[in-house]
Structure formats: structure tokens, C-alpha cells
ZAMARGU-4260 file (C-alpha; in steps of 0.2 Angstrom, whole numbers, plus 5000, padded with zeros to 4 digits):
<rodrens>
0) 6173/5115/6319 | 6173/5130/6332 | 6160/5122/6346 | 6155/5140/6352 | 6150/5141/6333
5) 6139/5126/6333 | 6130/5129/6351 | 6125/5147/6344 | 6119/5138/6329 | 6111/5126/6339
10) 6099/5139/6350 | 6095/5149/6336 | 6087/5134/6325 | 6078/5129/6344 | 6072/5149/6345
15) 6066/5148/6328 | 6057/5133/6331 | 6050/5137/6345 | 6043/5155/6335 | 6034/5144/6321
20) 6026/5132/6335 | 6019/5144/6345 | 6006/5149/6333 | 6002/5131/6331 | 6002/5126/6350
25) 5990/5143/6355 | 5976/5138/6339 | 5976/5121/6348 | 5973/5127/6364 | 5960/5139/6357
30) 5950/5123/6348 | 5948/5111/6361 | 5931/5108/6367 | 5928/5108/6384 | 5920/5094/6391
35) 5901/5093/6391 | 5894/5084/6406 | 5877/5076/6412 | 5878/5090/6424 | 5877/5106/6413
40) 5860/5098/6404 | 5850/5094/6423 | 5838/5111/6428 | 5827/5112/6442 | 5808/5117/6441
45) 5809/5131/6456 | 5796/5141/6463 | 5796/5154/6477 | 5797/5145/6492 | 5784/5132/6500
50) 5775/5136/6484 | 5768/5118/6484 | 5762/5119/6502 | 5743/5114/6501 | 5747/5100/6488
55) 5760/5092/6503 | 5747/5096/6517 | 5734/5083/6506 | 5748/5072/6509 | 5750/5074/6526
60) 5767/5080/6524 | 5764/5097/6535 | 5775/5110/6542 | 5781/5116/6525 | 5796/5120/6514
65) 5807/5133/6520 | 5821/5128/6504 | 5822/5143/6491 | 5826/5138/6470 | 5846/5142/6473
70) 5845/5131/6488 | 5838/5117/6480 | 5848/5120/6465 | 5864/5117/6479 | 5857/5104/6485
75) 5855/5094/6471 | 5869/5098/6460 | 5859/5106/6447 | 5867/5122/6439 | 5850/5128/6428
80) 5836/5133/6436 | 5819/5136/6430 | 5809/5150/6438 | 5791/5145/6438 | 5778/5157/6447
85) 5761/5153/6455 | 5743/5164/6455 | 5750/5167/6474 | 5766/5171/6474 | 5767/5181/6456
90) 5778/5195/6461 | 5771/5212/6456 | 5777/5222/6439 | 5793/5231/6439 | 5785/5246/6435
95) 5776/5247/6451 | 5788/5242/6463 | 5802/5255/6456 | 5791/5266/6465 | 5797/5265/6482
100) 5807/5248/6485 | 5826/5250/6484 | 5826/5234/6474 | 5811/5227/6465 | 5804/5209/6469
105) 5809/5200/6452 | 5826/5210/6453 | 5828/5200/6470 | 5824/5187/6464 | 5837/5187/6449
110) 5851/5193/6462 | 5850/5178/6470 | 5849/5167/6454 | 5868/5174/6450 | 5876/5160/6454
115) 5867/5147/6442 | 5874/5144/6424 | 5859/5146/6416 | 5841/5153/6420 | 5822/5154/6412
120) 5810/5163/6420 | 5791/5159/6420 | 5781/5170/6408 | 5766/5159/6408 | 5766/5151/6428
125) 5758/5139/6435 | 5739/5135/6432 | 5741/5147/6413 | 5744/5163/6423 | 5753/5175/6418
130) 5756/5178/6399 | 5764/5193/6386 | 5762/5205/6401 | 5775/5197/6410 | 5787/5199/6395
135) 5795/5215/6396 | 5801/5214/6413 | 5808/5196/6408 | 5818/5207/6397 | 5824/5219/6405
140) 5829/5206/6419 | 5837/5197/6405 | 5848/5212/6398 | 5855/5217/6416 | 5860/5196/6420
145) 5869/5188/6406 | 5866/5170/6414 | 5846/5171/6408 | 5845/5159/6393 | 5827/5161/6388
150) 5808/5161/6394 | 5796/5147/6401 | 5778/5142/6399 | 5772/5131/6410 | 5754/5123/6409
155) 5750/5129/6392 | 5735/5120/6391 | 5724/5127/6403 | 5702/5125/6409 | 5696/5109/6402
160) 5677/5108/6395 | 5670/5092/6386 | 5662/5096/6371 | 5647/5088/6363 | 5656/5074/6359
165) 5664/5071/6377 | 5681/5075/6369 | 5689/5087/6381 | 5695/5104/6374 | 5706/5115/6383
170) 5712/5135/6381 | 5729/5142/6376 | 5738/5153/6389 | 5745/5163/6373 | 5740/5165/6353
175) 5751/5163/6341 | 5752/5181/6339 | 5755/5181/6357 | 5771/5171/6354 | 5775/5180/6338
180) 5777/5195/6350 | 5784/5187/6363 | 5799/5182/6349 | 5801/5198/6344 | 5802/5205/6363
185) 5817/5193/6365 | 5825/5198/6351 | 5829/5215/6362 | 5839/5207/6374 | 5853/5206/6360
190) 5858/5186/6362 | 5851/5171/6358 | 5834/5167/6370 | 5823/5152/6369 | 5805/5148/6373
195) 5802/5133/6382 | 5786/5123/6387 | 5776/5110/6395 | 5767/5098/6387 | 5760/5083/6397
200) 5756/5067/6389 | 5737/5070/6388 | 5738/5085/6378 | 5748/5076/6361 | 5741/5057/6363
205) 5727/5057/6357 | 5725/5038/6366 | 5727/5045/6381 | 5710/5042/6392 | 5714/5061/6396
210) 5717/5069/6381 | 5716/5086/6380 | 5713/5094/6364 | 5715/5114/6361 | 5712/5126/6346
215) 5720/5130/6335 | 5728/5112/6338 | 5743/5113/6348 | 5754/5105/6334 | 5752/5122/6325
220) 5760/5131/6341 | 5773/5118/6343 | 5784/5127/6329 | 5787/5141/6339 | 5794/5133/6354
225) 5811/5130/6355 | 5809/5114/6370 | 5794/5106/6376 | 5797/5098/6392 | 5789/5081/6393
230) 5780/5078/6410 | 5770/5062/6415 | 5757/5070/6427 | 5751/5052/6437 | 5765/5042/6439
235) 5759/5026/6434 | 5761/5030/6417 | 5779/5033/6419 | 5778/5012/6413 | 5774/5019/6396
240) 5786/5033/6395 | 5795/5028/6381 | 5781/5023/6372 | 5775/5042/6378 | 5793/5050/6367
245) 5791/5041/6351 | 5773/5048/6351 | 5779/5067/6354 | 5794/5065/6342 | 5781/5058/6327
250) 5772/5075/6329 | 5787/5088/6333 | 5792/5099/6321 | 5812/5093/6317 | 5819/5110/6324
255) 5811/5108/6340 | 5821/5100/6356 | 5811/5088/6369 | 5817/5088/6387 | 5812/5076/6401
260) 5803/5081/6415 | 5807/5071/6432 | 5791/5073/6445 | 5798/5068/6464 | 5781/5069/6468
265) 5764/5063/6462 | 5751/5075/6464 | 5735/5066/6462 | 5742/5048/6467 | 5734/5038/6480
270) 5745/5033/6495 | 5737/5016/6497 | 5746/5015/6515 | 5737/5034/6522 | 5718/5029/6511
275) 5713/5025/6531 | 5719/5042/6538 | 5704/5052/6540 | 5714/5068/6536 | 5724/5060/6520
280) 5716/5068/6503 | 5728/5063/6488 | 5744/5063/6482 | 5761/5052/6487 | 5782/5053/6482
285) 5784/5045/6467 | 5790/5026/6470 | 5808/5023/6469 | 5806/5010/6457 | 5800/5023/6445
290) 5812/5035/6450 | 5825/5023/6443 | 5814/5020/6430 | 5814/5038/6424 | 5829/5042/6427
295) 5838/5028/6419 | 5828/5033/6403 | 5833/5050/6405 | 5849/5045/6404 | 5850/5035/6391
300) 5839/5047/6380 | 5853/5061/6385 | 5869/5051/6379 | 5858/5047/6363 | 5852/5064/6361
305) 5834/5060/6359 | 5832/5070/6372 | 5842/5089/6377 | 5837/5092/6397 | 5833/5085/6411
310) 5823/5096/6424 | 5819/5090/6440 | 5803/5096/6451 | 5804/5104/6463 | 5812/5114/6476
315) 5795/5113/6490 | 5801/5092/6488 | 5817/5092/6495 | 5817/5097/6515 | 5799/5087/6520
320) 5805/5071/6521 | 5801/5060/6506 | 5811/5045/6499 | 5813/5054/6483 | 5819/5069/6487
325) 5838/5059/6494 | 5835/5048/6479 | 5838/5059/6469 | 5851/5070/6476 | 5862/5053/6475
330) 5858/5048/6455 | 5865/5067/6453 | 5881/5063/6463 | 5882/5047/6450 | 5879/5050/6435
335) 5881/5071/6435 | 5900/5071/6430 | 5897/5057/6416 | 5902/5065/6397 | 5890/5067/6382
340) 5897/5066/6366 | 5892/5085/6360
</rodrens>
């Protein structure tokens, strides 16, 4: 046997090889998953800065915020970012500004939300303003920046009046038709875009010493919401919390996502320790022992999948000096690079 002969063989059968394989080894590459942290499903409630100010004042906590959404975003190690306006700071419409300002306010405002992965903007703010106005802009910012993912609504359910009964009855900040229209808005911006709420305990238990009805009922909205965001407005009754999901899953619609809300900041709590302060009002950080409570929860509701999201309020907590603020920062360092199996 000629060894020249059998080397020549011998590369050719390793070339050929190598030419069948590659296909193979490239369709692998193409169909492995990348790893899905806790991390990519934490967001930040953000507003325009110190936005919270006369709510911390109450408190005693003066001087202000000074840390923007991005900021807080960084600091945390949250990627997502909700954009959540007030009455006070709403900036004006695109069509106005255009006029004469080089950049318009909400364009500013989205430059400096490039670097987060994913981003909602506020069509209904805080306290119910806002509402199908706000859309178009929210669309135009959302064709020009890919790293929009959808809308918000914050305090749906808005101005409270007891009823004949004593039942309290609140106002929708839309109409169905509203968010009919609003969906079909979205559709423009030519990818997929979702709607997400809040929803506090008061406004689906209907044992809750609060509860807040709305007509129509707010189970008939509920279907066109891709994620409502589950808040415990008085901290106290974060003790019932999981009590509080099993009661929103039972009414749901099956196709809609629940996320959990995560207050650092309780904002009609009484500080038993400031009650003999003169100048104190209301309102007190949320204990660490139910921060751990809420947070463990979290957690666990997100490796199970009972719950999508976590979002995390706010960025006016985070530079004034209360226990929670660092709390949390640190439960993000934990647990933030843990898997979920998705």
C-alpha cells in the first residue's frame, strides 16, 4: 500500500466530513437559547426627576431627589424602565414643541432611555391624566426607538364617590373604545406593542375595606390589557399578598399576564417613631421585613411563572436616604443573574 496514497485518502474523507458537519454545527448554534435571567424581567416605575418630592417632604425627608429614570435604572441593575408622567411634569405635545425647540421634550426624554432593553411610556400618568391624546406621540417615539415595547396606564381607576349604598365607585381614565383605539394606534408602529396597567388590590377584592368599583366593571377592561401590574398601596397588607394574586388570577382573563409591583415606599403609612414631630404628616419606607417579604414572593412567583415582571418604584426613592432604597439595590445584586426556565 503507497502511504502518500492513504494520507491523500485520509484528508479527503476528513474535508468531506468536515463539509456535511458544518451545516449541522451552524443550525446548532442558530437554535440555542440564550439564557433568560431574573434580570431581563425587573423594570423600574420612573418618573421625571424628584417627581415624588411633596409625598417625601410629608415624611420629613427634604432636600429632594436629584436621580433621573436612567440613573435609577443604573443604579439598581434594572434594564426596563417604565416612563410614568405626573399632572406637573407631563411634557408638552410633540406638535407644539417642533415649533422651535431643536429637540422636543418627549424626544429627550427617549434619547436618554437608549440605553435600556426595554421601555413603556405612560399614556395614562399618574393621578388618571393623560389618556388617547398622549398616543400618537407615544408612536411616533415608538417607530424612531426600537427599544419601546409598549404603553402604560397608570391609576386607571380614578376620583372615588360613595354611592347610595356607601359602596365606592370610581371613573375609568379610558373607554373601551378609547383602548380599541389606542390598539389599533399601536398597530402602526409595525411590531409587536403591549398595554400595561395598574391595578391595586382595592379595585378587584371586593373584600377589601377599600374596594373600589367602576363602570362598566373593570373585569370587562381587563381583556384588553396585555399586564396588569399588581400594587399593595399600604404596606400592611403586603401580609396578604399572596392571598391578594390568587384573588386577581380567579378574575383575569387566561390571556392576560400579572406582574408585581414592589413599593420602597409607603405613601400613606404612619411612621410611629416621627407621630410626635410637629412637622411630620404621613408616610414612611416600607419595613425591611416586608421588603424581604415581597421580594421573596416575587421571586418565587417568577421561577413559577405565576407572575411575568417585577417593577420596582421609584426613581425619587433611591438618593434620600431610606433603608430600602440599598435594600433593594443588594436583592438585585443576588438574585438578578438567577435563570428562569423560559
Amino acid at each position: 500500500m503507497n502511504p502518500e496514497n492513504t494520507l491523500m485518502k485520509a484528508k479527503s474523507f476528513i474535508a468531506f466530513s468536515l463539509l456535511l458537519l458544518a451545516p449541522l454545527a451552524a443550525h446548532a448554534q442558530q437554535t440555542v437559547s440564550p439564557t433568560i435571567t431574573v434580570r431581563d424581567h425587573l423594570w423600574l416605575f420612573g418618573y421625571p426627576t424628584d417627581g415624588d418630592a411633596g409625598y417625601l417632604e410629608n415624611a420629613g425627608y427634604r432636600g429632594g431627589s436629584r436621580m433621573t429614570p436612567v440613573e435609577g435604572a443604573h443604579w439598581l441593575g434594572v434594564p426596563n424602565l417604565l416612563f410614568i408622567t405626573q399632572n406637573h411634569n407631563r411634557p408638552k405635545a410633540m406638535w407644539f414643541e417642533s415649533k422651535w425647540k431643536a429637540k422636543t421634550t418627549m424626544d429627550q426624554w427617549a434619547i436618554s432611555f437608549e440605553s435600556m432593553k426595554g421601555v413603556n411610556w405612560a399614556a395614562v400618568g399618574s393621578s388618571g391624566g393623560g389618556g388617547l391624546k398622549t398616543v400618537p406621540d407615544i408612536v411616533t417615539l415608538a417607530k424612531a426607538y426600537p427599544n419601546f415595547t409598549g404603553i402604560y396606564l397608570d391609576d386607571f381607576i380614578n376620583d372615588p364617590t360613595k354611592r347610595a349604598d356607601g359602596t365606592l365607585i370610581g371613573k375609568p381614565a379610558m373607554s373601551l373604545a378609547d383602548l380599541k383605539s389606542m390598539r389599533d394606534q399601536l398597530a402602526k408602529v409595525g411590531r409587536p406593542m403591549e398595554i400595561w396597567t395598574t391595578i391595586y388590590t382595592r379595585e378587584f377584592d371586593r373584600q377589601h375595606k377599600e374596594f373600589t368599583d367602576c363602570e362598566p366593571p373593570l373585569t370587562e377592561f381587563m381583556k384588553d390589557f396585555d399586564v396588569l401590574v399588581l400594587w399593595t398601596w399600604q404596606s400592611d397588607e403586603l401580609r396578604d399578598l399572596e392571598q391578594s394574586l390568587a384573588k386577581l388570577e380567579a378574575v383575569k382573563p387566561k390571556t392576560t399576564r400579572i406582574a408585581l409591583g414592589i413599593y420602597l415606599w409607603d405613601y400613606t403609612g404612619v411612621d410611629e417613631a416621627k407621630k410626635a414631630d410637629p412637622t411630620y404628616r404621613w408616610g414612611k419606607p416600607v419595613p425591611l421585613d416586608l421588603m424581604e417579604h415581597q421580594c421573596s414572593l416575587g421571586l418565587k412567583w417568577l421561577k413559577e411563572g405565576r407572575v411575568c415582571d417585577l417593577v420596582i418604584l421609584g426613581n425619587s426613592h433611591l438618593d434620600i436616604g431610606i433603608p430600602s432604597a440599598p435594600w433593594m439595590r443588594e436583592w438585585v445584586k443576588k438574585h438578578g443573574d438567577e435563570k428562569l426556565n423560559r
